[in-house]
N, C-alpha and C positions, 0 to 999 in steps of 0.2 A: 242523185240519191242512189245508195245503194240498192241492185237488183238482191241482194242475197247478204247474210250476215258472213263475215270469212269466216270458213270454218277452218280454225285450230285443232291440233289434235292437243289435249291440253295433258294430258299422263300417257308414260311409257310404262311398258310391263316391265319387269325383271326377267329378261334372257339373252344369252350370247350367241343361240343358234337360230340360223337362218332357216326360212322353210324352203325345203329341198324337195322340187319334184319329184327327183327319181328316188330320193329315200320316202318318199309319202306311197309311190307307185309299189315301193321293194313291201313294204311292211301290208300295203293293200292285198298284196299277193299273196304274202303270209297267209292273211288273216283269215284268206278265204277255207282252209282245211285246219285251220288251226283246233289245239284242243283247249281244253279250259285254263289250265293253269297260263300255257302262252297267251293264248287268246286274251288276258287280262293285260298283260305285259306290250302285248302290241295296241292295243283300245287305248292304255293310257298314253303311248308312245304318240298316238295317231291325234287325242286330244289338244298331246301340245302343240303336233306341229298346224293342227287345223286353226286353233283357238283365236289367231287374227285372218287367214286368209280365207278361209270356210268355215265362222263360226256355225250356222244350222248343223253343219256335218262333225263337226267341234262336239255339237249337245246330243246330238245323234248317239254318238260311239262312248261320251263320256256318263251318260245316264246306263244304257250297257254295262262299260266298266264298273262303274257304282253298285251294279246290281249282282254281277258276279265276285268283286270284293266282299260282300257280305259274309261269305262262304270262307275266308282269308283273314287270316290275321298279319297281312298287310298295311300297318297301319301307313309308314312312312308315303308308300301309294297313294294308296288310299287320299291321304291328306293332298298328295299333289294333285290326284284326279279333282280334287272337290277346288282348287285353287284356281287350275288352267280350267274347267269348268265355269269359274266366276266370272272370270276374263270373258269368254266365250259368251259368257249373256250380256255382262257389261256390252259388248260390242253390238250386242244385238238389242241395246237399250233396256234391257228385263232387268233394270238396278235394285230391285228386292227379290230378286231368286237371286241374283249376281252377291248379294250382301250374305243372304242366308247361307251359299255355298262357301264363301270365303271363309264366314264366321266359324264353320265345319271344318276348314283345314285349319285356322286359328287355335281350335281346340286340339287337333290331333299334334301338332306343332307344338303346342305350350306340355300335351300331356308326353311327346314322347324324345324333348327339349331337343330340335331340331329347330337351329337360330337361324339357317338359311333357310327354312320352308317358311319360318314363323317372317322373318324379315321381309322377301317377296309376297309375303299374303298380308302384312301390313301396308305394303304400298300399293296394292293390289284395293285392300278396303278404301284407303283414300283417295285412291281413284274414283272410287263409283260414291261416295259421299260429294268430291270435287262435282264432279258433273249432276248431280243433284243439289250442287250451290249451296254444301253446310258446309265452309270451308274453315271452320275452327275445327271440325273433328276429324276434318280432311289433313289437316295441320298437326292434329294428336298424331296420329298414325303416321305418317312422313316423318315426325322426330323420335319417334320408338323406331323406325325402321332405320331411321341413320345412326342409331345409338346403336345400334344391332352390328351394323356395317361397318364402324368406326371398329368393334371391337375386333370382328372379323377380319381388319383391312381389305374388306371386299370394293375395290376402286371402280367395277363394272355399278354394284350397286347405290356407292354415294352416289356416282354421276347421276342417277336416278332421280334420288334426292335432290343433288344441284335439281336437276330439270325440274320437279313439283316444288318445293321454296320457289324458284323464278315464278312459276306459275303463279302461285298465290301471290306475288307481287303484280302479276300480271292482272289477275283479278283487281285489284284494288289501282289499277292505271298507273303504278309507279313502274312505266316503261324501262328504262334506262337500267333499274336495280334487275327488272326481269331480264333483259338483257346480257346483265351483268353474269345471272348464275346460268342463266341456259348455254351461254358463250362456255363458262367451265365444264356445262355437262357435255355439251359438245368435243374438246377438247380430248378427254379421255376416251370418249367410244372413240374419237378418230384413232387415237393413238393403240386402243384394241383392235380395231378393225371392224365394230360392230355395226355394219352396215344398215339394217332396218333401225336401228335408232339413230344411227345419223339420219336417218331419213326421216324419222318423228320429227328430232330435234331441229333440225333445218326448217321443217315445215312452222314448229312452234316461232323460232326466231325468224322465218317470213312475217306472223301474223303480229309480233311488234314493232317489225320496221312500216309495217301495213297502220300500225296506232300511230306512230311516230311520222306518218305521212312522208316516210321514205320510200316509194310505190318500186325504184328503180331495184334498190337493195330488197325487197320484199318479192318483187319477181324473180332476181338472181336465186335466191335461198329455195322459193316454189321450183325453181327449172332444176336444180342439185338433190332435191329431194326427191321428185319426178326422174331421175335418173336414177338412182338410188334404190328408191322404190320398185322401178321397172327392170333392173337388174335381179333382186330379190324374189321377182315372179309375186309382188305381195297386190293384188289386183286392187283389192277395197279399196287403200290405200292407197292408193295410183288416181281411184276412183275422185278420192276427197282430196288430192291435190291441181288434180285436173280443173275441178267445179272451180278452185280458188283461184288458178291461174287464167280459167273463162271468167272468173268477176271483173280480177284485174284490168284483163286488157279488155271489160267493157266498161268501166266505171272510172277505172285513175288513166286508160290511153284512149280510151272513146276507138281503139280500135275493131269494128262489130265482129269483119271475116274470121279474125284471131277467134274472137272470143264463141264463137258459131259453131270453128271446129271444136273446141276444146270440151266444151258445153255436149257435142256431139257425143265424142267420146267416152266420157262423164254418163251420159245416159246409156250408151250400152253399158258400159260396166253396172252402174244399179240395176239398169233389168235384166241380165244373167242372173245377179245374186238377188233377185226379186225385193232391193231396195226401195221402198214405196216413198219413203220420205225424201232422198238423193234422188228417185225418179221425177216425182214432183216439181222438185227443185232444177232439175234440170231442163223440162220442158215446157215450164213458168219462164226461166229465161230467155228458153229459145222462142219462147212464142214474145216476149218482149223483144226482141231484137228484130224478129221478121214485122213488129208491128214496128219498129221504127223504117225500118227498111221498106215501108209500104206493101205489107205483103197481107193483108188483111183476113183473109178466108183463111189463110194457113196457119196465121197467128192465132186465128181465134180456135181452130181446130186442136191444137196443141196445148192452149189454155185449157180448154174446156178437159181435157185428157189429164192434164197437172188435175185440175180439179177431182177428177175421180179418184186418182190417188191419194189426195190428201182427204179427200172425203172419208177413203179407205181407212185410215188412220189417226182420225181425228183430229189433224192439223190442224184447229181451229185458225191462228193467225196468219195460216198458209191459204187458208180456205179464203179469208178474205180479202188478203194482197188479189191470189189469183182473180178473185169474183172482180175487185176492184181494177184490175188488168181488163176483164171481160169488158165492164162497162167502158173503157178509154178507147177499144179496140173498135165497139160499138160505133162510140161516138165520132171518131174519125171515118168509121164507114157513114156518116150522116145517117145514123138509125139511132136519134134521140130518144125514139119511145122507148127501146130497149137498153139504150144507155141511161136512161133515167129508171130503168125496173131495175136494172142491177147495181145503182148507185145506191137506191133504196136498202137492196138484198146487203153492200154492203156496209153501210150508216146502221143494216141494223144488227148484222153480226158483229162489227168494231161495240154495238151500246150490250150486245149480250155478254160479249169480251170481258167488257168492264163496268159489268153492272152490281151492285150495292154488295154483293157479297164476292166480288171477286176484288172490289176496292180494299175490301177487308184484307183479303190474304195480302194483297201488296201491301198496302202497309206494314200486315206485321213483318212481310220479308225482309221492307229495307226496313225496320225496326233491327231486325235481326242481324241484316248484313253489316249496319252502322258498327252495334255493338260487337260485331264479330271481326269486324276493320281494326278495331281500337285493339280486343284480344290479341288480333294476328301480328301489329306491330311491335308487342311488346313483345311476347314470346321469338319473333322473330329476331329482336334486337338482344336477346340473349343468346339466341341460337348464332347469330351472326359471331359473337364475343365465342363461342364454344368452338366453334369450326376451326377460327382465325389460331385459335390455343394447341391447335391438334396437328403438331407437326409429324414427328418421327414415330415418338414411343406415347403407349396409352398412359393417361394417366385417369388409373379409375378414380380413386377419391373422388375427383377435382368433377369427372365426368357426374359423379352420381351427387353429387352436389350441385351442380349448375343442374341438371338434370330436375332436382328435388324441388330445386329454386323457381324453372320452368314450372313447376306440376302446383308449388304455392300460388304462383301468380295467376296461373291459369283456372283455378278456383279460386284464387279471390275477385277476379274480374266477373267470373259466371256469377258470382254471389251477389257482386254489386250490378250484377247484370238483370238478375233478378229480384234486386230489389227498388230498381229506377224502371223494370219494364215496364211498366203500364202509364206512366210519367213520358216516356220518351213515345211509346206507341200513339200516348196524345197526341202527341207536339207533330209525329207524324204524320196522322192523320189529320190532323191541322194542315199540312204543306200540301197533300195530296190534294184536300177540299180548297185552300189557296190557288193553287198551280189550274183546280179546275172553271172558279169562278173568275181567274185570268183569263182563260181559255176563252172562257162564256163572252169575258167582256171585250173580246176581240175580235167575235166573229158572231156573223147574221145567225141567229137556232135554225130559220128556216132554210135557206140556200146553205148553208155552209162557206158562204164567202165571208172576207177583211168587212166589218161594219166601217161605218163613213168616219167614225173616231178616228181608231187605228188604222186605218187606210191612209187618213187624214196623218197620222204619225211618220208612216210608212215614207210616203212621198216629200214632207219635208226632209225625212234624214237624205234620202236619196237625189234629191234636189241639191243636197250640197256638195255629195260625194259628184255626182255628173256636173257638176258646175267647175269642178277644180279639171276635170276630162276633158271641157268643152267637148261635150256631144250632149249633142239638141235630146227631146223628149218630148213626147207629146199628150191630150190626155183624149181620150174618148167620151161623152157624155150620152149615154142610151136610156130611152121613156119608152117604155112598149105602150103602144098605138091604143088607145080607148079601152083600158085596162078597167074601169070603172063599170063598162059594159059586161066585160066577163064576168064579172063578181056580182052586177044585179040580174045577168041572164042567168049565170048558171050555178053561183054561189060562192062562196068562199072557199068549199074548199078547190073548188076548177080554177081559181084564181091563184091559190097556193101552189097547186102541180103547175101551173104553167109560171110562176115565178122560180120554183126547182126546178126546172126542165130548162129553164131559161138560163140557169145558174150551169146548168152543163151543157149547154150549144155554145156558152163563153169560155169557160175555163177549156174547152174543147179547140178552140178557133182561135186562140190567141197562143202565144209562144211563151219557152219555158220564164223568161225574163219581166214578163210581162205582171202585171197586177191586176187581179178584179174586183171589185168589192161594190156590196147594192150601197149605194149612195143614199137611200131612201122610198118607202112605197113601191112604183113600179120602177125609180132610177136608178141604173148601173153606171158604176166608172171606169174605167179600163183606165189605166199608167202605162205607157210605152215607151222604155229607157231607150235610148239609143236610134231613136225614133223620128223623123222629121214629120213633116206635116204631109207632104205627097205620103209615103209609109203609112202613116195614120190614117188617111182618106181609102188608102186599099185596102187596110184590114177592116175598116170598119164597112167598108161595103160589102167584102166578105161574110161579114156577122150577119149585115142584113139581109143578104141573099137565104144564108143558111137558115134565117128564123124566119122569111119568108116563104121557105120550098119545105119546112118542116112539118110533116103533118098532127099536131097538137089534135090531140084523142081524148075527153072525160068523159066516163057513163055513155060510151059505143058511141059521142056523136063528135064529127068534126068543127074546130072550134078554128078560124081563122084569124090570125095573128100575125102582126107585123110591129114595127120597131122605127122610132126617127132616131137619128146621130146627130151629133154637134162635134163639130172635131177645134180640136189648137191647138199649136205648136206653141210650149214654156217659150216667156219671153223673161230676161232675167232683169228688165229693167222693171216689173210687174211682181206681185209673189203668189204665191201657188194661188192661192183665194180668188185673185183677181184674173189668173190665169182660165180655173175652171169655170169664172162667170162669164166667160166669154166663151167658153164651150157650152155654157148654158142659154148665150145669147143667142147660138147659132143653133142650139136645139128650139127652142122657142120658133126662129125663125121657119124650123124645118115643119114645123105641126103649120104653125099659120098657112105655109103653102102646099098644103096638102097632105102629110105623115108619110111613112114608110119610105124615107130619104136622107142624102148623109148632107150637110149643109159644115163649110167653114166659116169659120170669121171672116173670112175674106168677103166672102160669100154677102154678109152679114152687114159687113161695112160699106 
């Protein structure tokens, strides 16, 4: 499972120039005696080159600028401050002050018809729509800017476009066609020489060979970019190729050390640039990696520190991965009680997540994304027709015709888009409440484990798949010890908590392959692929020790709790059914002579 989602850079800006130390240092030294009129001239200067590598100091000098413009009838500035501006919040996730500043150079552009400020502040809006997931307006804007560009013959800036079209293909999973344009937009920066966007663009075409389950090619592309990047002195960016290259080598090469340093790395650069979100994310990993590496105190140390930051920030779904890391860290330290408090903390931030009014907005989202999929094909398939047509020379006619043809279809789909919405948001909330009463019907409400059905489903498919492997399998069969007495000493619900508690001393103690599910009332089944019968007998003795030595806690009194086993090794001349009644004959057997013991069939026979 992945530690972290890859992060993609999914939009490039529009520029040819790299950020330059010593001209960031020359223009710093200016600025410091400078007078008004330069002083404006160096602020804006300073905007651009900060806007990806230091945006806080980006909004710093460009809010400045802004307010000395006032005084100027600078508009062509003007408009650019308020652009590299937008950039500069975009980065820093502010995508409605990044919208509002854009839309302000939009207008200074349109009023003082400047087709390159207006065309980079077009791809610029689509950008921070893209990453806000309205990718049909995102899609508006990227074909006004390539119409822009076509006319222009600006080659820096199609490539641009190539790269967002790929993207929106990218969105929508058709790999191979995103592939297809990011390869062109690549090609061109190489052929300029524009090094930070080969380094975007490398890192975008990593994260499709990364869909494409190409892990080797998707590393190459990370480690080109990472060069690239570190050449450029562009640190953010170093930053968020780093985090990608530690997923990698923890998730597709299971290599830890690799992904330790990189991870390492990754976290100083976000806390220099006081990153909370990349900080988070970085030391959620590392404290997963030290907890597989049996490094307990330290892993949990480093959790609990992710936790703060994302607290800082409202990561809600980060807040519960992490909580949900806490309690695994827990429970491997053999501190049930506190692996069961925070299983709790996180079953119930996952039901706040996605509680009755937050099912709502999903819905309407993929309502919105389905019909926004269907838009973006079509228009896309005429945008494709319009490219392929655009050799040497313009042909406007033809342009502002396809163009027109674009702008018809594109309202007529919003038209029939709103007139099936609430027809289709049914249907979708139909799938959502389908997909949930699946959910339900597959797993215990209370433990959270496979119910005895689907468990039952489980182990036949995989009975057939091991059967063709010849490798044995074995099953577990667990009854906690006078469970009947719990519930009339101390009530139902002390019977519940130690039924949950009990649901994570197993999922705890058993391996990733393994299966658990309550089989019913107090009995659990463990599946063990790959598994013999000797295998079986030690893990389950295992369990029993663990739920033995565990101190079970309701209402401040100690509640004494123990567990018998029944163990068998699949016999393939037998079928599953008759395999578990014989792990059920040797559980029987275990009570009659005394409980709290793991008993075979052999045993039995």
């Amino acid at each position: 499972m992945k530690k972290c989602i890859f992060l993609i850079l999914f939009i490039l800006f529009a520029s040819t120039t790299l950020f330059s130390q010593s001209i960031v240092d020359s223009f710093e030294a200016r600025l410091i005696n400078s007078k008004e009129g330069e002083r404006v001239e160096i602020l804006s200067r300073l905007v651009f080159e900060y806007r990806d590598s230091n945006p806080p100091k980006a909004v710093e000098y460009g809010e400045e600028a802004l307010g000395l413009l006032g005084d100027f009838k600078e508009e062509r500035m003007k408009g650019a401050v308020f652009n590299n501006l937008a950039w500069a919040y975009y980065n820093l996730s502010e995508f409605q002050i990044a919208l509002d500043h854009a839309n302000s150079s939009l207008e200074i552009a349109q009023e003082i018809n400047d087709l390159r400020l207006k065309s980079a502040t077009l791809n610029n809006i689509g950008a921070i729509y893209y990453k806000q997931n309205d990718f049909v307006k995102a899609l508006e804007q990227y074909l006004l800017a390539l119409e822009i560009q076509e006319e222009l013959q600006d080659s820096f800036n199609i490539a641009s476009s190539y790269n967002n079209i790929g993207l929106i293909f990218f969105s929508t999973k058709d790999y191979n066609k995103s592939l297809e344009y990011l390869s062109k937009a690549l090609e061109i920066y190489e052929e300029l020489n524009a090094n930070i966007n080969i380094a975007y663009t490398t890192l975008n075409i990593a994260g499709t060979y990364s869909n494409l389950d190409n892990s080797e090619k998707a590393l190459d592309y990370c480690l080109s970019s990472l060069k690239y990047s570190e050449e450029i002195g562009n640190e953010r960016l170093s930053g968020i190729i780093l985090t990608n290259i530690a997923i990698m080598y923890y998730d597709d090469f299971d290599n830890k050390n690799e992904a330790l340093e990189y991870f390492n790395k990754a976290l100083i650069i976000a806390q220099k640039y006081n990153d909370k979100r990349n900080t988070a994310i970085s030391l959620h990993n590392i404290g997963s990696i030290h907890k597989d590496l049996g490094l307990y105190e330290v892993a949990m140390k480093e959790e609990r520190e992710a936790l703060k930051f994302a607290q800082e920030i409202n990561d809600y779904s980060q807040i519960a991965e992490i909580i949900g890391e806490i309690s695994s860290i827990y429970a491997k330290m053999n501190n049930f009680q506190n692996a069961y408090e925070y299983h709790v903390k996180f079953k119930a931030l996952n039901d706040s997540i996605f509680n009755i009014e937050s099912d709502e907005k999903i819905t309407e989202m993929e309502t919105k994304y389905e019909t926004e999929k269907k838009e973006q094909q079509i228009v896309l398939l005429e945008k494709d027709k319009t490219i392929s047509g655009m050799k040497l020379k313009r042909q406007r006619s033809l342009l502002l015709y396809l163009t027109g043809g674009i702008v018809m279809i594109f309202l007529f789909v919003l038209i029939l888009s709103n007139l099936y919405r609430q027809k289709v948001k049914t249907s979708a909330a139909l799938a959502v409440a389908n997909g949930k009463l699946e959910e339900l019907s597959r797993t215990d409400p209370l433990t959270k484990l496979w119910n005895r059905r689907y468990l039952h489903e489980i182990i036949e498919l995989e009975r057939t798949r091991i059967k063709r492997a010849f490798e044995p399998f074995s099953f577990i069969l667990m009854d906690i010890d006078h469970f009947k007495n719990v519930n009339d000493t101390h009530g139902h619900e002390c019977g519940d908590y130690v039924l949950a508690t009990m649901a994570v001393i197993l999922r705890s103690a058993v391996r990733k392959q393994d299966l658990v599910g309550r089989w019913g009332g107090e009995e659990f089944l463990l599946f063990l692929p790959k598994t013999s019968l000797k295998g079986a007998i030690t893990i389950a003795e295992s369990v029993r020790k663990k739920i033995e030595d565990y101190p079970f806690t309701y209402s401040s009194k100690k509640i004494p709790v123990t567990a018998t086993f029944g163990v068998s090794q699949y016999d393939e001349s037998l079928s599953v059914d008759e395999c578990i009644k014989l792990s059920d004959d040797a559980l029987y057997e275990g009570k009659e002579s005394g409980r709290n013991r793991v008993v075979t069939v052999q045993e039995v026979g």
